[in-house]
Each structure stands twice: as structure tokens, then as C-alpha cells.
C-alpha positions in Angstrom: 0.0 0.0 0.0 1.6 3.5 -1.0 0.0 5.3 2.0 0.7 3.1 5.1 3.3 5.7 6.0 0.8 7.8 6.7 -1.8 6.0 8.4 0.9 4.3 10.9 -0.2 7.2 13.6 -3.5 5.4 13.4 -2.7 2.2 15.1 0.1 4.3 17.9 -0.6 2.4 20.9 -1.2 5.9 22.3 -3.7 6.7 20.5 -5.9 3.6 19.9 -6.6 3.1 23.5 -7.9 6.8 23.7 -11.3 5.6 22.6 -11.8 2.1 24.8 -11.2 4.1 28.1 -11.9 8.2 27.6 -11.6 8.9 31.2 -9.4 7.1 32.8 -9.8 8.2 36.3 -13.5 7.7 36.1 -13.6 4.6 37.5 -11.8 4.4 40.3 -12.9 7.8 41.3 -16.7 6.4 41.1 -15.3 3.7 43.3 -13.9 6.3 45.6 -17.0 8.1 46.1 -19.8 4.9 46.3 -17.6 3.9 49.1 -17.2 6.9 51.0 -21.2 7.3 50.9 -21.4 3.7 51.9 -19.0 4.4 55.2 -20.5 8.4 55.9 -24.5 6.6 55.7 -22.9 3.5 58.5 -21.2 6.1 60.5 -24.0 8.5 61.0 -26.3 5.4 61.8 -23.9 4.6 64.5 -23.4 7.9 66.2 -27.0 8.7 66.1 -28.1 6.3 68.3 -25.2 7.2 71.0 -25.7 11.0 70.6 -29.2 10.8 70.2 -31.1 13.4 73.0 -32.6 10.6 76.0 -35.7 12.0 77.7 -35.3 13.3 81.1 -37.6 11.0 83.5 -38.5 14.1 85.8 -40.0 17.3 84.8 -38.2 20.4 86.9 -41.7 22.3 88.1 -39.4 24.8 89.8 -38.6 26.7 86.9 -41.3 26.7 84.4 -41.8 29.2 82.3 -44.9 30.4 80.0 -43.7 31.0 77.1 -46.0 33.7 74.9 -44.6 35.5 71.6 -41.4 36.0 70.6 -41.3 39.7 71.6 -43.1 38.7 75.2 -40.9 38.6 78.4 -41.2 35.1 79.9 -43.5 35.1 83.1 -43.3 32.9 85.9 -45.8 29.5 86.4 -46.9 29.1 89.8 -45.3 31.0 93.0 
């Protein structure tokens, strides 16, 4: 063939992978990323349950307070 001088850049080994993987990092980055959601959704499982508020088992009556609007000074229950 006359030409196959000049299509020899066609079958580089540089260049004829460039098509079966066009973003190399893609992968491995999607990888990366499924995994770190995977670990963040078990961790704040986990330390939800330990930091989670408990209910106090006894109401303090002493200091009660009514509280009206916003822009309303809290007044005192009881006494």
C-alpha cells in the first residue's frame, strides 16, 4: 500500500486506546466516592443512636416558664 506511511499514527498504541477508556480516572474515582457514601450513611447510623437526646424521666416544676410570643418577656408558672 503506498499510504501506510501515513496511516501508521493510526494504530500508535497511544492513540488507539484513547477511545476504549476516555476517562481514565472515572472509575476508580466512582469507586472512591460509592464507598465513601457507603461508610459516611454507616457512621451516622452509628453515632445517632449514641448522641441521640434521652428523655429526662422528671420534669423540673421549679422553673417553668410560659412561654407567649417572641417579643413577650417570659412570666413565671406558679409562685
Amino acid at each position: 500500500m503506498p499510504f501506510a506511511g501515513q496511516d501508521a499514527w493510526r494504530k500508535h498504541p497511544l492513540l488507539s486506546g484513547l477511545w476504549r477508556d476516555p476517562f481514565p480516572g472515572l472509575r476508580p474515582a466512582i469507586f472512591a466516592f460509592a464507598a465513601f457514601c457507603i461508610f459516611e450513611t454507616g457512621w451516622k447510623k452509628m453515632t445517632a443512636i449514641q448522641y441521640a437526646p434521652k428523655p429526662h424521666g422528671h420534669e423540673d416544676t421549679k422553673h417553668q416558664f410560659d412561654h407567649g410570643a417572641i417579643d413577650e418577656v417570659p412570666v413565671k408558672k406558679g409562685h
